[in-house]
C-alpha positions as CSV (number, residue, x, y, z in Angstrom):
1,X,-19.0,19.8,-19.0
2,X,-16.8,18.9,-16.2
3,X,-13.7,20.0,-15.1
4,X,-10.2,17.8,-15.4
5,X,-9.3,17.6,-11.8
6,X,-6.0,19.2,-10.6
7,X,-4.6,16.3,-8.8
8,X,-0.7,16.4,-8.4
9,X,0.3,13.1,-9.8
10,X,3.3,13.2,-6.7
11,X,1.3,11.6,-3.7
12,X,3.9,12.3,-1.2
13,X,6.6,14.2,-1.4
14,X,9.8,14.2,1.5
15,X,12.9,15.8,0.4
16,X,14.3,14.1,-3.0
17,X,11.8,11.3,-1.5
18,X,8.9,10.7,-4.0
19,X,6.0,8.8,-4.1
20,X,3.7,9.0,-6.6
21,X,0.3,7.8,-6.9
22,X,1.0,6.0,-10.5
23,X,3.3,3.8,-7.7
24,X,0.3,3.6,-5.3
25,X,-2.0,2.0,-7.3
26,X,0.4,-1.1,-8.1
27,X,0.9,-1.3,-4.6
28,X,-3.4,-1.6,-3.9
29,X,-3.7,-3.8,-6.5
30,X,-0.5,-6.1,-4.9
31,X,-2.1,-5.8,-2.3
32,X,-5.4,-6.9,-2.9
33,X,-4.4,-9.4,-4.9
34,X,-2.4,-10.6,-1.9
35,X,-5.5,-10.6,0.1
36,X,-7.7,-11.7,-1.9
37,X,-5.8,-14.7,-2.7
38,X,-4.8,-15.8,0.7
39,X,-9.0,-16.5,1.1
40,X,-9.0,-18.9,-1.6
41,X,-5.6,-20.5,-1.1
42,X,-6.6,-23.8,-0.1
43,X,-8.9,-24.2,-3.0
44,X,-5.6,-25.4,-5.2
45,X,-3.7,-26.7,-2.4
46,X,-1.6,-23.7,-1.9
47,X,-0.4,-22.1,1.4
48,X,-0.3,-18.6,2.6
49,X,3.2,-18.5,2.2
50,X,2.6,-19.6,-1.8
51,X,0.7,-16.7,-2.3
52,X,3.7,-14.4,-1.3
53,X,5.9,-16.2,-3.4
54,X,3.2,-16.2,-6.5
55,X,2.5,-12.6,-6.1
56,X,6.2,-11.8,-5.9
57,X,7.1,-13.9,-9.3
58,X,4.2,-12.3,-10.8
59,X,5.1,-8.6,-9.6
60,X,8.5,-9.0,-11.3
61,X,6.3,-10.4,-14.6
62,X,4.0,-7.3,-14.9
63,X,6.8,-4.8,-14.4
64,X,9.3,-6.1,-16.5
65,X,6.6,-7.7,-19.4
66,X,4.4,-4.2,-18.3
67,X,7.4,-2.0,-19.6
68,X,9.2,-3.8,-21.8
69,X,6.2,-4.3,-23.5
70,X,5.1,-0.3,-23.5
71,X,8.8,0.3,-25.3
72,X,8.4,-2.3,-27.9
73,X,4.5,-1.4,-29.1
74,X,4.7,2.0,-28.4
75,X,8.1,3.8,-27.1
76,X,10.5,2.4,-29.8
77,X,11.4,6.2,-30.6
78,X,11.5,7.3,-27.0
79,X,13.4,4.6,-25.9
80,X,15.9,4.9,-28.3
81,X,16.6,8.9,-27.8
82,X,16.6,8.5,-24.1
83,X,17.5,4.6,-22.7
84,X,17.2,5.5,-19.3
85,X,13.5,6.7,-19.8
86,X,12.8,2.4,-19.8
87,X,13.5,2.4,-16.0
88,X,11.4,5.7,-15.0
89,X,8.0,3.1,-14.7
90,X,6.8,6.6,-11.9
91,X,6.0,8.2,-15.0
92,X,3.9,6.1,-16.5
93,X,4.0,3.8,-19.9
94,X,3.3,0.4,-19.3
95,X,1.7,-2.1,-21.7
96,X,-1.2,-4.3,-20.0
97,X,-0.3,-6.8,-22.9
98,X,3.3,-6.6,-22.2
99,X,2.5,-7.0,-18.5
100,X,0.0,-9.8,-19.0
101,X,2.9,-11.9,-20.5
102,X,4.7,-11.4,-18.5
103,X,2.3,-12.5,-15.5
104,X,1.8,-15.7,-17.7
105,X,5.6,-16.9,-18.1
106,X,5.7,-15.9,-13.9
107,X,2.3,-18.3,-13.6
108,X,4.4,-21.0,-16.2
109,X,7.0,-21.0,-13.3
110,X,5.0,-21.3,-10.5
111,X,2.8,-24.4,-11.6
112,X,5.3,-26.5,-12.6
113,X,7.5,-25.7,-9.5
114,X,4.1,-26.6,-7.6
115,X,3.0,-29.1,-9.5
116,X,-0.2,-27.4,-10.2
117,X,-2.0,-27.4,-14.2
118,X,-1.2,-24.2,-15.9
119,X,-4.6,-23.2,-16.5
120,X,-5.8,-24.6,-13.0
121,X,-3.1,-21.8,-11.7
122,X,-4.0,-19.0,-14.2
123,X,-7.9,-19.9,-13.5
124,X,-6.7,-19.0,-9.9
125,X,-4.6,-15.7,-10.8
126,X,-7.5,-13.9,-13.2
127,X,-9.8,-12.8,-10.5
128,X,-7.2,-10.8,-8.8
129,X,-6.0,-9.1,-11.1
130,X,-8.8,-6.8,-12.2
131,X,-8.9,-4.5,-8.9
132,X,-4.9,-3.7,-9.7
133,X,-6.1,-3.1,-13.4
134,X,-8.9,-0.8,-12.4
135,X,-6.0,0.6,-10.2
136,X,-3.8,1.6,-12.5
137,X,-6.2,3.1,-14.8
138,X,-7.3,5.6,-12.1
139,X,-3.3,6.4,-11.8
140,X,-2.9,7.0,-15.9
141,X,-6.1,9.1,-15.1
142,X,-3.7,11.2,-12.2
143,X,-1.1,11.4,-14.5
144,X,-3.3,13.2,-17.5
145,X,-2.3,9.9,-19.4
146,X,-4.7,8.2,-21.7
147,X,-7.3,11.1,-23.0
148,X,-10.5,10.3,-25.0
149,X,-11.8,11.8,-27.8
150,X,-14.0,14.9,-28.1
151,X,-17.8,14.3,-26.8
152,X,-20.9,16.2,-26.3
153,X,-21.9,14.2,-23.3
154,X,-22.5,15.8,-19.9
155,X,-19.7,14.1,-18.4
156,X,-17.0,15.4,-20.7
157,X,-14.1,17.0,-19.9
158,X,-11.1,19.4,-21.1
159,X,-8.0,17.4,-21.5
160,X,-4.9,19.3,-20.3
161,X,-3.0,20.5,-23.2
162,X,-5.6,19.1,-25.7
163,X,-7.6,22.5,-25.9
164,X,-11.2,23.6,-24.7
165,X,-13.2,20.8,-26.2
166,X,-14.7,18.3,-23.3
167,X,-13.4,14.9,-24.3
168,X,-14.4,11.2,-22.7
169,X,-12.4,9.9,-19.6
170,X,-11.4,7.5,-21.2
171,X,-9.2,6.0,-18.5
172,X,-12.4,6.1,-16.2
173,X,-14.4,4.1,-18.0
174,X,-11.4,1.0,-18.3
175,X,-11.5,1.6,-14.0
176,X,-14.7,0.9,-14.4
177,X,-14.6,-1.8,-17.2
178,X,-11.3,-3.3,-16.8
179,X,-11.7,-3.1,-12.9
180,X,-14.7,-3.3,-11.2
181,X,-17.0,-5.0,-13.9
182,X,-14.6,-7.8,-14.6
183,X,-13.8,-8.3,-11.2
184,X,-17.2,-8.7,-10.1
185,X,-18.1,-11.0,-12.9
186,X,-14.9,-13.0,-12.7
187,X,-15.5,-13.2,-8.6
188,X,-18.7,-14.2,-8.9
189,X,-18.3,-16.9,-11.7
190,X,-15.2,-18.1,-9.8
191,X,-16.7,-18.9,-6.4
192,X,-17.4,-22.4,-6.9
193,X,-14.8,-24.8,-9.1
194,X,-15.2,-24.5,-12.9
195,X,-14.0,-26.8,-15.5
196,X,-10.6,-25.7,-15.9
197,X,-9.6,-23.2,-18.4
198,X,-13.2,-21.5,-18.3
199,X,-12.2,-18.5,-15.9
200,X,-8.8,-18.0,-18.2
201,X,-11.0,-17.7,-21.0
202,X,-14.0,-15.3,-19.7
203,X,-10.9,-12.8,-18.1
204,X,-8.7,-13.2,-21.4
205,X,-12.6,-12.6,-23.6
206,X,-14.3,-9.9,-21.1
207,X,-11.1,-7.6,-20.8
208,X,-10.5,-7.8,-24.8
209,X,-14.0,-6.9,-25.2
210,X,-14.2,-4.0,-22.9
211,X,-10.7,-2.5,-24.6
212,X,-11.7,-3.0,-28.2
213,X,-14.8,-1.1,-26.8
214,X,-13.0,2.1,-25.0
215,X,-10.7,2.5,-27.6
216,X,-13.2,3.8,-30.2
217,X,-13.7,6.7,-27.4
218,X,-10.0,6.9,-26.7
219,X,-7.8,8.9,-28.7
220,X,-4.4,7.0,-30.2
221,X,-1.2,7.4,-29.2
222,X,-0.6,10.9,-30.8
223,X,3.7,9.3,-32.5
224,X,1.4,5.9,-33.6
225,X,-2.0,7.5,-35.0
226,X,-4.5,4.8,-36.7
227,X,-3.5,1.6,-38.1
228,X,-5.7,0.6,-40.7
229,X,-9.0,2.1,-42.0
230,X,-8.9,5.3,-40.0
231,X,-10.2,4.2,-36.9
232,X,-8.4,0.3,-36.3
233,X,-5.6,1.6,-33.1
234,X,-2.8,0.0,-31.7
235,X,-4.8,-1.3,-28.9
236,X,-7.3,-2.8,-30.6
237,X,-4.8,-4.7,-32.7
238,X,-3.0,-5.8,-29.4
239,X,-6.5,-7.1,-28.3
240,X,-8.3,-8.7,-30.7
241,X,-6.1,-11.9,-30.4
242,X,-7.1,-12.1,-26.8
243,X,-10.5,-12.5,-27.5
244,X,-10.1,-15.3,-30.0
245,X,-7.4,-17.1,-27.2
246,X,-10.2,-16.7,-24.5
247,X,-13.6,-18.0,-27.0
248,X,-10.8,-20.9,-27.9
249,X,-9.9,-21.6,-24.3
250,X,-14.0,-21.0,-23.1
251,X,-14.8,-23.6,-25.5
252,X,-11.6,-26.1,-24.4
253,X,-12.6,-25.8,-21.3
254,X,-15.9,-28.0,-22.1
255,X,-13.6,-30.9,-22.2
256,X,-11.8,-30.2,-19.2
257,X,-12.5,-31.7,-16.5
258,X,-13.9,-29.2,-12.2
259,X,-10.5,-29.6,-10.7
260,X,-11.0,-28.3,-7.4
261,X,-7.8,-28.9,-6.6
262,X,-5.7,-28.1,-9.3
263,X,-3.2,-31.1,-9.8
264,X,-1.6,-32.2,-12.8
265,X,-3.2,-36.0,-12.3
């Protein structure tokens, strides 16, 4: 059995100045999406400068869709007894569905101000946004968010405030799912052009898969509980009409045509 580790979820502290590591890892995931799209810019026609913009239309997208989407599938309650709480996003609560449509509607905008095909655009978006997934996981991990359920396995560990019992870390395993595996698949698959739609579809299929997976080990929000049959959770719910939109779009895309770069000719 392991021990949880005491990390202080404040990263640095200056005054009444706070920054907390929850922040941090949206700002290394910005970043590297940043980065990591400025190397493939070209590929679509796009500029440097277009990344900036994309990332910033998309920032706004994943914080606003991110939280507003946490209050409506699983803060109603909270949000209602305290309607300032929607605003503190430092302390964590953020719904990767709620954020993902919001990164959609941002990606809607930005093709057709571009001219670019939607799914040419999102095809182009999906590899860099793993790294800020696995990101964030590893912050819900600093901020004791997201505990698994109880496990015999050498790796487990006591959850503050749950008791003694070692339980999975479950926010590990999404870093490690969510993060690193999809963004090496995705990265990989996406370094030469695909028909279009294809990538869409293996980040909307892989990412379902890897949640409905973690949340058998990962204990449901505590004010929610199961949803059906004792073991169905909110999450999985949330999920499972991702991976029927990304088999549908995987098998679209076998009519679509390698768009290298990305018009709506």
């Amino acid at each position: 059995m392991l021990n949880y580790p005491d990390i202080d979820p404040v990263a640095i502290s200056l005054g009444p100045f706070q920054v907390h590591w929850y922040g941090l890892m949206y700002v290394i995931g910005f970043v590297a999406a940043w980065w990591l799209g400025r190397r493939r810019a070209a590929r679509i026609g796009l500029t440097h400068d277009d990344i900036g913009d994309l990332l910033f239309y998309c920032a706004i997208g994943v914080v606003v869709g991110g939280r507003l989407g946490y209050a409506l599938f699983y803060g109603l309650g909270q949000w209602a007894g305290d309607p300032l709480w929607i605003f503190r996003v430092w302390d964590g609560g953020m719904s990767f569905h709620g954020g993902l449509a919001g990164v959609l509607l941002a990606s809607w905008w930005f093709a057709r101000k571009k001219g670019l095909a939607y799914f040419t655009l999102t095809d182009f978006v999906a590899p860099l946004v793993p790294i800020g997934l696995g990101a964030g996981r590893i912050g819900n991990f600093i901020n004791r968010e997201l505990p698994g359920r109880v496990t015999e396995l050498p790796w487990g560990m006591p959850f503050p405030g749950l008791g003694p019992e070692p339980r999975h870390p479950s926010a590990l395993y999404e870093a490690v799912l969510e993060g690193a595996v999809l963004f090496v698949v995705l990265w990989f698959v996406s370094a030469k052009p695909r028909a279009r739609g294809l990538v869409s579809g293996l980040f909307l299929t892989l990412y379902g898969v890897f949640r409905f997976a973690v949340e058998f080990v990962r204990l449901p929000d505590a004010h929610i509980g199961f949803i059906a049959f004792g073991w169905v959770t909110m999450g999985m719910l949330l999920t499972l009409p991702m991976i029927v939109a990304g088999l549908a779009l995987i098998a679209w895309s076998r009519s679509q045509p390698v768009d290298a770069k990305g018009s709506n000719t």
